[in-house]
MARNU-653070 format. One record per residue: x, y, z of N, C-alpha, C in turn. Coordinates in steps of 0.2 Angstrom, whole numbers, padded with zeros to 4 digits, always signed. Each point is the difference from the previous one (the first is absolute). Example, Ala and Ser with C-alpha at 12.3 -4.5 7.8 and 13.67 -1.06 7.14 Angstrom:
// MARNU-653070
+0066-0028+0039-0004+0006+0000+0004+0006+0000-0002+0005-0004+0004+0006+0001-0004+0005+0003
END
This chain:
// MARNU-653070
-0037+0059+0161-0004+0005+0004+0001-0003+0007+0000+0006+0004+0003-0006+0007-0006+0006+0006-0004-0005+0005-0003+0003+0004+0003-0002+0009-0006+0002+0003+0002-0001+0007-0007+0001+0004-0002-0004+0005-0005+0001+0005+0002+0004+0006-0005+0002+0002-0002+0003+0009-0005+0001+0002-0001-0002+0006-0007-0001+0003+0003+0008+0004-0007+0004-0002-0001+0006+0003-0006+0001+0003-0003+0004+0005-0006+0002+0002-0004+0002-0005+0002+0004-0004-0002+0004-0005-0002-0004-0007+0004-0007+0001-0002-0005-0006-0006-0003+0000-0004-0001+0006-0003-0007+0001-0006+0002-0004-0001-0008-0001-0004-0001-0008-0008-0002+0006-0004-0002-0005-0006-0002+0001+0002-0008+0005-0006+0000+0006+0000-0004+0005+0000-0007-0005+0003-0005+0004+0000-0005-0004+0000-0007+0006-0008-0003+0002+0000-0004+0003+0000+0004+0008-0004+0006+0000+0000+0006+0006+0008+0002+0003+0004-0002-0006+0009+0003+0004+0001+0004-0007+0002+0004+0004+0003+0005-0005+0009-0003-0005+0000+0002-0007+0003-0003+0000+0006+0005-0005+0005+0002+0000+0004+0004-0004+0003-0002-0005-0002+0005-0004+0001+0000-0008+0008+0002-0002+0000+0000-0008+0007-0001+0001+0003+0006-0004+0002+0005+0001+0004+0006-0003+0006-0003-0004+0000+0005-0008+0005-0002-0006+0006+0005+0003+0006+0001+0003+0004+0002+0001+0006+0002-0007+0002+0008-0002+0008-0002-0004+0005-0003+0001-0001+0000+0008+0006-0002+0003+0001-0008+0003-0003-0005-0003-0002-0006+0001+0004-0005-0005+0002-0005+0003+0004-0006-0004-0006-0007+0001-0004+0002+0001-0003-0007-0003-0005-0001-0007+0003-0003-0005+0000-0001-0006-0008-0002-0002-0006+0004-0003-0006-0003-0001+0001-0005-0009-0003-0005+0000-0002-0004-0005+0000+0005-0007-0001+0000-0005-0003+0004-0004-0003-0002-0004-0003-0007+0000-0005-0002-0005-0007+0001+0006+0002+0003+0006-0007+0002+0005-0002+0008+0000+0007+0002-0004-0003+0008+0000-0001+0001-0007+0001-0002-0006-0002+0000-0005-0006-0005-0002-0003-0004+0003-0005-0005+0000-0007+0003-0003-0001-0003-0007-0004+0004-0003-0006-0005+0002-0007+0003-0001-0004-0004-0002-0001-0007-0001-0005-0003+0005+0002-0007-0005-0006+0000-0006+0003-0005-0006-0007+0001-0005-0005-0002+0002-0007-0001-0001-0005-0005-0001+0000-0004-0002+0005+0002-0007-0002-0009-0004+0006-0003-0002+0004+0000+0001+0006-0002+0000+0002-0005-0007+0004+0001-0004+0003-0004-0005+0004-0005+0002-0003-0006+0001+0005-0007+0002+0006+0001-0006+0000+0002-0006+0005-0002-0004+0006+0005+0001-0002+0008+0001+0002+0004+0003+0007-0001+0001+0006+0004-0002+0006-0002+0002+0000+0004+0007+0003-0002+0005+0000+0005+0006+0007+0006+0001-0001+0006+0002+0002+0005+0001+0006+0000+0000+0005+0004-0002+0008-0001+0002+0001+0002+0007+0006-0001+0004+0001+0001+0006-0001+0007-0001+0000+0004+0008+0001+0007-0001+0008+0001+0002+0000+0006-0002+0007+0005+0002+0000+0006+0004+0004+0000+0006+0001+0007+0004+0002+0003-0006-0001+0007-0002+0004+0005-0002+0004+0001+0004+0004+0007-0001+0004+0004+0001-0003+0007+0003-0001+0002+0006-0005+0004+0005+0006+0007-0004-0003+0004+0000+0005+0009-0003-0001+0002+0006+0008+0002+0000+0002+0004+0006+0005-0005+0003+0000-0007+0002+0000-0005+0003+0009-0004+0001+0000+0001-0008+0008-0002-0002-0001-0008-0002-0008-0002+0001+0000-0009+0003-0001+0000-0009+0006-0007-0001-0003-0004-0007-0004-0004+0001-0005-0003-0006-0004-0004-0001+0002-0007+0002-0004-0004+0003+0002-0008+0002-0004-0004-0005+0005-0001-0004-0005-0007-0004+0004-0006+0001-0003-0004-0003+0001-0008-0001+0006-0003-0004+0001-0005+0001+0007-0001-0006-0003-0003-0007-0009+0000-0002-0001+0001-0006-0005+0005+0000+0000+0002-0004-0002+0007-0003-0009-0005+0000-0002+0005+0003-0010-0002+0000-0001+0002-0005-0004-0003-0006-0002+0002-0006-0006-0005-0001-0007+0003-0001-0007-0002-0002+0001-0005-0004-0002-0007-0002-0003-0003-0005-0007+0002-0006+0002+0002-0004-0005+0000-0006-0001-0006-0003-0006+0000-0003-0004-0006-0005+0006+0002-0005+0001-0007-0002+0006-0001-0006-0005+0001-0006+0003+0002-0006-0004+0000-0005-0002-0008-0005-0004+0000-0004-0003-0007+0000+0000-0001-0008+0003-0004-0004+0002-0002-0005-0005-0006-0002-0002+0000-0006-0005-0005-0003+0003-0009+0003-0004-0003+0003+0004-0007+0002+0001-0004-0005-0002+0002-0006+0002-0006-0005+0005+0001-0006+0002+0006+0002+0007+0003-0003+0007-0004+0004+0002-0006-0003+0004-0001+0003+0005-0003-0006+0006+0001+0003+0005-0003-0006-0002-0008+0001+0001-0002-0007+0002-0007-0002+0004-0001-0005+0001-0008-0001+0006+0001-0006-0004+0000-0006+0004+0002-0007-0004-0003-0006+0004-0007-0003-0007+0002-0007+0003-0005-0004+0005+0001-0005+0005-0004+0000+0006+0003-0003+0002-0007-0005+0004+0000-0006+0003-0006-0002+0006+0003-0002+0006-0004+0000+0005-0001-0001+0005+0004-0008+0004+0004+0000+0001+0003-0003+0000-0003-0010+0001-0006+0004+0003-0006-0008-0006+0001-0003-0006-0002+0003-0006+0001-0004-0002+0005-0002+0002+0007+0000-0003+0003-0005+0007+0003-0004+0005-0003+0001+0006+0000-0005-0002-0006-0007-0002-0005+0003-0003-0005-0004-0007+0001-0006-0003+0005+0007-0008+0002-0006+0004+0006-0005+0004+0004+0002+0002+0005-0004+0003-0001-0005+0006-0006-0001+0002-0003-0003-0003-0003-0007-0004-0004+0003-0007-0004-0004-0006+0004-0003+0001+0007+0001-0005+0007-0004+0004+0001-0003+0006+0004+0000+0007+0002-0004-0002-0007-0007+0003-0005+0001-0004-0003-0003-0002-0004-0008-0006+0000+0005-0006+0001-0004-0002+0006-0004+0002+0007+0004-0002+0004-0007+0009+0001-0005+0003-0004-0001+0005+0000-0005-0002-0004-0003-0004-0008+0005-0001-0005-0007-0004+0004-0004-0007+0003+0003-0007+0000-0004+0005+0007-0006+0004+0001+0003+0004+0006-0006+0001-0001-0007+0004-0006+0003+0003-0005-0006-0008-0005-0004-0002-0002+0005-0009-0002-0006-0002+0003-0002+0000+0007+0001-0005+0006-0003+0004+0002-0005+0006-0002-0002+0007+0005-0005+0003+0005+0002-0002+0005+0006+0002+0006+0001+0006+0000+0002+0004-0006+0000+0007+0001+0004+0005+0001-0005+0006+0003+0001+0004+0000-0007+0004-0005-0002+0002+0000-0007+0003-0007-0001+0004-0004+0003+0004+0005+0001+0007-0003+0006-0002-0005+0005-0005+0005+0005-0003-0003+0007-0004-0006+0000-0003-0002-0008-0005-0001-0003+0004-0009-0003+0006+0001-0001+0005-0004-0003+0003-0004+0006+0001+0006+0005+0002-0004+0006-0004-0003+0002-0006+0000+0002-0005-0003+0003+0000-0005-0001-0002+0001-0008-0002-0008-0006+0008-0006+0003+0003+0002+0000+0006-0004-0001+0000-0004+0008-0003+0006+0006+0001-0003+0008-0006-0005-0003-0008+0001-0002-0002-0004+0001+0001-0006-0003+0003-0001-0006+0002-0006-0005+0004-0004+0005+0004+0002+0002+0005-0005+0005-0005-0003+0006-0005+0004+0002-0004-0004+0005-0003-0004-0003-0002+0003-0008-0006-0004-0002+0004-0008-0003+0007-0001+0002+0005-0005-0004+0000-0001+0007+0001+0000+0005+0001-0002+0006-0005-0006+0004-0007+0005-0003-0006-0004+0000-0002-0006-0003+0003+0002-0007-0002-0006-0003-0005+0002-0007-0003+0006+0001-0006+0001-0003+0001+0007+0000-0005+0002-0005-0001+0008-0003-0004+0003+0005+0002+0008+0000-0003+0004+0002-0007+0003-0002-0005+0002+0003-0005+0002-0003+0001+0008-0001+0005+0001-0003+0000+0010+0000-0002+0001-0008-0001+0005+0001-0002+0003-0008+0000+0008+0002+0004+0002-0007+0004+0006+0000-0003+0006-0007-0003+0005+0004-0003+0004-0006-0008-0001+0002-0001-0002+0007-0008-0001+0000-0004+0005-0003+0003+0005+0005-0004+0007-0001+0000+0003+0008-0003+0005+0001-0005+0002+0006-0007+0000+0002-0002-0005+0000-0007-0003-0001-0001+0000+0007-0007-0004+0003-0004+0003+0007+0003-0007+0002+0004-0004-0002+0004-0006+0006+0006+0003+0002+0004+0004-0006+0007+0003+0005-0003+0005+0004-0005+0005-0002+0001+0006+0008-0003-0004+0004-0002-0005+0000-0004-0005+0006+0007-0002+0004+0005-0003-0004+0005-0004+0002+0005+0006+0005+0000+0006-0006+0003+0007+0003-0001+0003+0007-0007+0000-0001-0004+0003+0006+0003-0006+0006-0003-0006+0001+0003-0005+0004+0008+0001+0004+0006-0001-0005+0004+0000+0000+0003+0008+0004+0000+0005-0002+0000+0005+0003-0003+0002+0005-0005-0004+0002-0005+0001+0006+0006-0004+0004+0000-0005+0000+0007-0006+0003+0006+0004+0002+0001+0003-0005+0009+0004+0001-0002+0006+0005-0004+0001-0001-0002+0009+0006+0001-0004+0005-0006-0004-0001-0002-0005+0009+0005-0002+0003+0006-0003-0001+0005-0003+0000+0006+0006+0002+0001+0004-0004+0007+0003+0002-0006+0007+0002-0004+0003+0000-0003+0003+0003-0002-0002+0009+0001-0005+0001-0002-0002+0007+0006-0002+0005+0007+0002-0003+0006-0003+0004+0001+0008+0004+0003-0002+0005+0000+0006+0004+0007-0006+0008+0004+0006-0001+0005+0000+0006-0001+0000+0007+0000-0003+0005+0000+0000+0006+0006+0002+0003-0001+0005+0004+0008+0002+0005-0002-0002+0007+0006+0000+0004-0001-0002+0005+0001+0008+0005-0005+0001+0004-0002+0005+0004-0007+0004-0004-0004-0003-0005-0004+0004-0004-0005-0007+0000-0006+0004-0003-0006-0004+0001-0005+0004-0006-0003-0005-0004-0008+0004-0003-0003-0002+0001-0005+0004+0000-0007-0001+0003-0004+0002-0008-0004-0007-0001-0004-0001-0004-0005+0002+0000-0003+0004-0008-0010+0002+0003-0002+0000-0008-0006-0002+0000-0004-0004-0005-0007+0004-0002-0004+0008-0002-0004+0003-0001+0000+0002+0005+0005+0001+0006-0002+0004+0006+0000-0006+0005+0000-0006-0001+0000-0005+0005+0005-0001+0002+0003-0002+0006+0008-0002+0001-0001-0008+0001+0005-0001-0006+0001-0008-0001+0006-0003+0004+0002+0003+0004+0006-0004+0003+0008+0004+0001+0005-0003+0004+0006+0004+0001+0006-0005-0004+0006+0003-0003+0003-0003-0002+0006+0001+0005+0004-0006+0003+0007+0003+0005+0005-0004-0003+0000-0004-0006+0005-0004-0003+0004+0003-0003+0007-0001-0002+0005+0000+0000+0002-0005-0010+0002+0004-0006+0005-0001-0004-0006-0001-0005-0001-0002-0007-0004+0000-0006-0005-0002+0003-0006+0001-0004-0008-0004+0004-0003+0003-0007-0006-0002-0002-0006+0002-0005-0005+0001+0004-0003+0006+0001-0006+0003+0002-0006+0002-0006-0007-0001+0002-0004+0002-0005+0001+0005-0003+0001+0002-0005+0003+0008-0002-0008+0004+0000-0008-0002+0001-0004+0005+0000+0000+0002+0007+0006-0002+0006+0000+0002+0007+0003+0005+0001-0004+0006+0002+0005+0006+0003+0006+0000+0006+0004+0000-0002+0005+0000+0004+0004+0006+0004+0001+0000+0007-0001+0004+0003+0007-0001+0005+0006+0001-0001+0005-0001+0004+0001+0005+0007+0002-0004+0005+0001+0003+0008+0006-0003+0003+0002+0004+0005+0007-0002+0004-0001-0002+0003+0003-0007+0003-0001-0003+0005+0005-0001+0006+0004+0003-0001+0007+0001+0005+0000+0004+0006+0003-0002+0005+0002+0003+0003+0000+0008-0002-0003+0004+0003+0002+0007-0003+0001+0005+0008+0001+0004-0002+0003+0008+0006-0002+0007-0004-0002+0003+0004-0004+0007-0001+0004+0002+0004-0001+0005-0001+0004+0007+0003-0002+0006+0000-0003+0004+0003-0008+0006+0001+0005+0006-0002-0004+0004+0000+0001+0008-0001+0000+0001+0007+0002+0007+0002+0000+0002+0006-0007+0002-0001-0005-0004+0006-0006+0002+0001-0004+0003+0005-0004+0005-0001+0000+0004+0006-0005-0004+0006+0002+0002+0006-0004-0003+0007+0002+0005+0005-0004-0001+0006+0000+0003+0006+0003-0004+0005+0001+0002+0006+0002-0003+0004-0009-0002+0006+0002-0004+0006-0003+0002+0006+0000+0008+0004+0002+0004-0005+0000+0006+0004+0000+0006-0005-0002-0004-0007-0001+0006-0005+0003+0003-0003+0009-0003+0001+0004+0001-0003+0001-0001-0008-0001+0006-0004+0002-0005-0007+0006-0004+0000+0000-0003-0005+0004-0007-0003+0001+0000-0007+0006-0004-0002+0002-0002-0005+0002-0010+0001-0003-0004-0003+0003-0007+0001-0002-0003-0008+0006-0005+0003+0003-0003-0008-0001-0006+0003-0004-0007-0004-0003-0007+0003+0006-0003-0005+0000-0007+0004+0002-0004-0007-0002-0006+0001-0004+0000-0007-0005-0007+0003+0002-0007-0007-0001-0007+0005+0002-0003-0004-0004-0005-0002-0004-0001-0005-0003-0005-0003-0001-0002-0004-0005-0006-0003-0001-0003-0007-0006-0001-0001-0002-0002-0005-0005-0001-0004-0002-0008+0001-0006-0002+0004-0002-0008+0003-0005-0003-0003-0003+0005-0002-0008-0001-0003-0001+0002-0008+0005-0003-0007+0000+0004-0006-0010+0004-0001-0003-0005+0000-0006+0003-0001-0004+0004+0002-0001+0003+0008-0002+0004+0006+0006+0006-0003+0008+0000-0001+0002+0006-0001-0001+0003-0008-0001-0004-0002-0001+0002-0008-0007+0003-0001-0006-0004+0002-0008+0002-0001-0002-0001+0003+0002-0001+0009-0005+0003+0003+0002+0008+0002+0004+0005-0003+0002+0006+0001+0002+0001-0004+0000+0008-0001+0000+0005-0006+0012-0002+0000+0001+0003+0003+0006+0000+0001+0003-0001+0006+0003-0005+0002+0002-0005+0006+0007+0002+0003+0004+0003-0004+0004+0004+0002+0000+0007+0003-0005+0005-0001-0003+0007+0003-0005-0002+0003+0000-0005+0001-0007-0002+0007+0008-0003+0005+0003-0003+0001+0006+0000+0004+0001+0005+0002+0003+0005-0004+0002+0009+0004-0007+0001+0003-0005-0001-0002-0006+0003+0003+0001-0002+0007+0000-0006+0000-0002-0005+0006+0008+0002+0005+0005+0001-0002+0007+0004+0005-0003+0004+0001-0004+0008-0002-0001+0007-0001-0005-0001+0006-0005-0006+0000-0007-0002+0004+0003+0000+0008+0005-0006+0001+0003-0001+0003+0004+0003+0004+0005+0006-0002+0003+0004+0005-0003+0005+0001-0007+0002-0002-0005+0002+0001-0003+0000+0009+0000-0006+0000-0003-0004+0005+0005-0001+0006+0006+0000-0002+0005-0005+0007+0002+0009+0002+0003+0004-0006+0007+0005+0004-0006+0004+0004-0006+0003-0001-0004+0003+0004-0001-0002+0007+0003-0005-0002-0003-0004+0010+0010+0000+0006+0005+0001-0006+0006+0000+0004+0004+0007+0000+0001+0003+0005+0005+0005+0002+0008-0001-0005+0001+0006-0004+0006+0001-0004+0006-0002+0006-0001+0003+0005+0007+0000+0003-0003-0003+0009+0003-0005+0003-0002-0001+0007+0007-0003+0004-0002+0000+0007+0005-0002+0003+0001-0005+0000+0006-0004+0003+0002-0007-0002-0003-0003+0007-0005-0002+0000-0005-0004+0005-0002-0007-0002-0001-0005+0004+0000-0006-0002-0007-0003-0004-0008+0005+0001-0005-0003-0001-0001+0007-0006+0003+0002-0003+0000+0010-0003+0003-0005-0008-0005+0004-0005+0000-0002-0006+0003+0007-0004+0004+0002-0003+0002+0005-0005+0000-0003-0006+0000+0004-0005+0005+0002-0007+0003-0003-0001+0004+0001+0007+0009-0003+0000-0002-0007-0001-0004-0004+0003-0001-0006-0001-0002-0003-0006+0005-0001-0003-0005-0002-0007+0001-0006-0002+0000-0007+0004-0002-0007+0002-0008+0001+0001-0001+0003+0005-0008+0000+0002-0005+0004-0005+0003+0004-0001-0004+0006-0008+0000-0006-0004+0006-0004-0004+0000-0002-0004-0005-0007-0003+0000-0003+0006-0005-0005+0002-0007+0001-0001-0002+0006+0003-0009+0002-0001+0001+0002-0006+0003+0005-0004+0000-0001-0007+0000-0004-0004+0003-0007+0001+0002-0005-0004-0008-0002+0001-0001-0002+0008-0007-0003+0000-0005+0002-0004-0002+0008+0002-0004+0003-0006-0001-0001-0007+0007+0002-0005+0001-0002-0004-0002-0005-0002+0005-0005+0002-0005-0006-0001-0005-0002+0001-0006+0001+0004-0007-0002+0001-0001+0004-0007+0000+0004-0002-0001+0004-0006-0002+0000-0006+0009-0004-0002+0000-0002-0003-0001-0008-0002-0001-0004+0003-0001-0007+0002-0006-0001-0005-0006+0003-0002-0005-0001-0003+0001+0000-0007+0004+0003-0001+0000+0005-0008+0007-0006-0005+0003-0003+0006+0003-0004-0005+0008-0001+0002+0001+0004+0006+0005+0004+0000+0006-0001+0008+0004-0005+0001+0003-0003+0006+0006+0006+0001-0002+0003+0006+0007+0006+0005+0002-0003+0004+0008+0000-0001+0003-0005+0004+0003+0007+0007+0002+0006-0002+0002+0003+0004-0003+0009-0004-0001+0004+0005+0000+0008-0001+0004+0003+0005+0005+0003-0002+0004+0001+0007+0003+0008-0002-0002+0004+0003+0001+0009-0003+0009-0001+0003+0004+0003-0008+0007-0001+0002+0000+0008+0000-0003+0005+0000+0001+0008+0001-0005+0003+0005+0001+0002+0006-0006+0004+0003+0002+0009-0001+0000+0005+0000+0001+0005+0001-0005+0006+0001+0001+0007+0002-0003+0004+0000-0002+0005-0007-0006+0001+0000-0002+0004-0008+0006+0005+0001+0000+0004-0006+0003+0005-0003+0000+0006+0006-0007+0000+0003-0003+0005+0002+0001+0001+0008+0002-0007+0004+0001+0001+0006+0008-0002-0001+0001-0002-0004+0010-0004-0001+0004+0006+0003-0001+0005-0004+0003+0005+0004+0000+0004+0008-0006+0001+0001-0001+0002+0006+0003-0006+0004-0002-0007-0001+0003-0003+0005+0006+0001+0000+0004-0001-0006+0007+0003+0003+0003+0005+0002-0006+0005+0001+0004+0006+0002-0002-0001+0009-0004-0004+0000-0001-0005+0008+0005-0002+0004+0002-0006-0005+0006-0004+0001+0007+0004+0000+0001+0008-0002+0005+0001+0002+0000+0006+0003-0005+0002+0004+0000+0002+0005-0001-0003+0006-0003-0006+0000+0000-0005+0005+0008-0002+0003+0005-0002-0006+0005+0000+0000+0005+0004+0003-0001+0007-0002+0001+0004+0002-0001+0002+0008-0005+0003+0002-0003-0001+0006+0004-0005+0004+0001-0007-0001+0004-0004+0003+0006+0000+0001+0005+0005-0003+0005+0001-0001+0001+0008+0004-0005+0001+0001+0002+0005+0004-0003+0001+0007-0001-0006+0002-0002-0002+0005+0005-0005+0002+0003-0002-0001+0007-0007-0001+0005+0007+0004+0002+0005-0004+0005+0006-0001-0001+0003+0007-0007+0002+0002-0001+0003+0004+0001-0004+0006-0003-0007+0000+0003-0003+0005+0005-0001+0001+0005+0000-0003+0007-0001+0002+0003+0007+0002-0004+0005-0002+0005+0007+0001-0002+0001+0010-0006-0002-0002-0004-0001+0009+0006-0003+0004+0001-0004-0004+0003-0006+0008+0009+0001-0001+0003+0005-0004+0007+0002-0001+0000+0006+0005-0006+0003+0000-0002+0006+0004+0001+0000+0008-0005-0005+0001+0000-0004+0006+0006-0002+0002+0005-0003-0002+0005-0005+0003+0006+0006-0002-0002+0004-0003+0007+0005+0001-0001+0004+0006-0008+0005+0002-0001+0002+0004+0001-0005+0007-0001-0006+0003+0001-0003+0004+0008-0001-0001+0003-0001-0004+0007-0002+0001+0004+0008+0002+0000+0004-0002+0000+0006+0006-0002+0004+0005-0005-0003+0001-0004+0002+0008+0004-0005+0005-0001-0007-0002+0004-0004+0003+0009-0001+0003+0000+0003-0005+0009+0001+0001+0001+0006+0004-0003+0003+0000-0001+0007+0005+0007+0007-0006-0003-0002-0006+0001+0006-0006-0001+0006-0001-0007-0001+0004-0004+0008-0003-0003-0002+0008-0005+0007+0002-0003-0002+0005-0007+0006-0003-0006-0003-0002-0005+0004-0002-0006-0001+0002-0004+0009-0001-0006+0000+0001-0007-0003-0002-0003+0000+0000-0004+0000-0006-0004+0003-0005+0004+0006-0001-0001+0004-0005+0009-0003-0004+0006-0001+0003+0002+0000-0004+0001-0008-0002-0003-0002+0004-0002-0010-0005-0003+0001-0006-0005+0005-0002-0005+0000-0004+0003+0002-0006+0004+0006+0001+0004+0004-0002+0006-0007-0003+0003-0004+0003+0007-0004-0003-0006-0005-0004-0003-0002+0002-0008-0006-0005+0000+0003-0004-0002+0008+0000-0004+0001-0007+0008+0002-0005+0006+0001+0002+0003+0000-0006+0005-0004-0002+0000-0006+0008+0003-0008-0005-0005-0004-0002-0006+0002-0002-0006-0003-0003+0002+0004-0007-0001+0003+0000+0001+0005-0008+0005+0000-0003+0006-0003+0005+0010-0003-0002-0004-0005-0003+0001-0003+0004-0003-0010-0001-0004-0001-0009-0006+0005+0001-0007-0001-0005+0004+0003-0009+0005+0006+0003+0004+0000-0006+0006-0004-0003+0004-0001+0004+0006-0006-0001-0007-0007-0003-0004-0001+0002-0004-0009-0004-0001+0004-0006-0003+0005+0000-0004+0002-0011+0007+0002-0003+0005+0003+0004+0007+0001-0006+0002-0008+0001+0001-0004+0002+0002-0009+0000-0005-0004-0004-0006+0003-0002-0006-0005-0003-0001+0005-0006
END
């Protein structure tokens, strides 16, 4: 907005120290620049929020009628909000894990025990029953001394005792092995309680009454739908983000939200909410003037966001960066019928120019030479029909 002073007869303000003093008139026709956070200066509060984030810069619009674009900054001004706030004692830690061999060893040593207690009880068949007797006799020769087995016991309340043990051992044991990959992680939980994170790697034994609960932990890339947005001027939009991140926090992404992945699209969806409404789709190439076209500086405030966002919930953005801007369905085409009539327009203005200045230097190169000798009626008369030579000879050549 740009104004202008003058002291007039007709201005003078109220005496000020018995001298009269002249006030100041807003001219259209003025180039001096007023402030704008002095004309838009709201009230000040009463009670002011020390915590309070403070206001984003303001923006000159775009004056209608004017031709003038918007002068923004080279980062998009976008309000801080309270980040969302996650239980403080959800925090990943490791668990407790033992080595693969140990529950290959318990599993082994239940296997077992219920063939021996098979074999006490009689229940095993001859053969296997034959074989047994024969492994044991050679230990029991190796030892020195007999074995205490007895064959045909029965099923009485020492073998299901022995059964029950033995079988509890073989679950325990080959029930609690479990593979580690590398880029995957589980997350442990114990009646609703989370007991720790697993990020190891190759055979391990875990509690088998542990819920387990696998997550990615890798490097990952999204890649959005075309999402609708406006512009700074209320232009619909179509933009496609690609955002890159991973999973930091197993515990926060797993239970401290429903689903950690549709809160990531929410939080891009939140986000270009917030940035594209504040940039013009299209602007001139000015040094201090932020566009669309800029999509280093877009990309950046988006990433920002995102990330504050996300950051609570468990969830590290290394980058959001829109690889698609375009115009909705619904303005796509009118713009093109813009653009080629713009196009247009310019091409017949190039054509006209040129047929003008053929015009000119063919009537001066015959005045000059002393060719013709004319009036002017018959000037106007040779203009208008080597203007109309010239304007047909370019459209049958183009």
């Amino acid at each position: 907005m740009t104004t202008t002073t003058s002291n007039t007869p007709e201005s003078e303000g109220p005496p000020h120290n018995g001298a009269p003093r002249p006030a100041r008139l807003i001219h259209n026709e003025s180039t001096t620049e007023i402030p704008v956070h002095l004309l838009f200066r709201d009230d000040p509060d009463p009670d002011p929020d020390p915590v309070s984030v403070p206001p984003a810069p303001a923006v000159v619009g775009r004056r209608r009628g004017t031709g003038e674009q918007p002068r923004l900054r080279r980062s998009v001004p976008v309000r801080e909000r309270p980040v969302p706030v996650v239980d403080p004692e959800l925090v990943e830690r490791p668990a407790r894990v033992l080595p693969g061999a140990a529950g290959v060893l318990a599993g082994v040593c239940g296997v077992a025990g219920c063939v021996v207690t098979s074999w006490w009880s009689g229940v095993l068949p001859p053969v296997a029953a034959r074989v047994l007797q024969s492994l044991s006799g050679d230990v029991a020769h190796q030892l020195g001394g007999a074995l205490p087995w007895y064959e045909g016991a029965g099923l009485g309340p020492a073998q299901w005792a022995a059964y029950a043990g033995a079988g509890a051992l073989g679950l325990f044991g080959f029930g609690g092995l479990a593979r580690g990959c590398t880029g995957r992680a589980w997350v442990l939980g114990l009646f609703g309680r989370y007991r720790g994170t697993i990020r190891r790697t190759g055979l391990m034994w875990v509690n088998p009454l542990l819920l387990r609960r696998r997550v990615d932990v890798r490097l990952r890339h999204w890649r959005s739908e075309p999402m609708p947005a406006v512009d700074a001027n209320g232009v619909p939009l179509r933009v496609v983000v690609l955002v890159t991140w991973r999973v930091k926090d197993t515990a926060r992404a797993l239970l401290g939200i429903d689903d950690h992945q549709t809160y990531l699209r929410e939080c891009v969806e939140s986000a270009l909410a917030r940035v594209l409404p504040q940039v013009p789709a299209e602007a001139p190439v000015v040094k201090d003037t932020v566009s669309l076209r800029n999509v280093d500086a877009v990309g950046d405030t988006l990433t920002r966001l995102v990330a504050a966002d996300a950051a609570p919930v468990g969830l590290e953005v290394f980058s959001a960066q829109p690889t698609r801007i375009e115009y909705a369905p619904e303005v796509a085409a009118r713009m093109q019928r813009r653009r080629i009539a713009a196009l247009d327009a310019q091409h017949r203005d190039t054509v006209l120019t040129s047929v003008v200045d053929s015009v000119q230097d063919t009537v001066t190169r015959l005045t000059m030479r002393g060719l013709v000798e004319l009036d002017d009626y018959e000037r106007k008369a040779l203009v208008k029909d080597l203007t109309v030579a010239f304007y047909t000879g370019h459209r049958e050549s183009s």
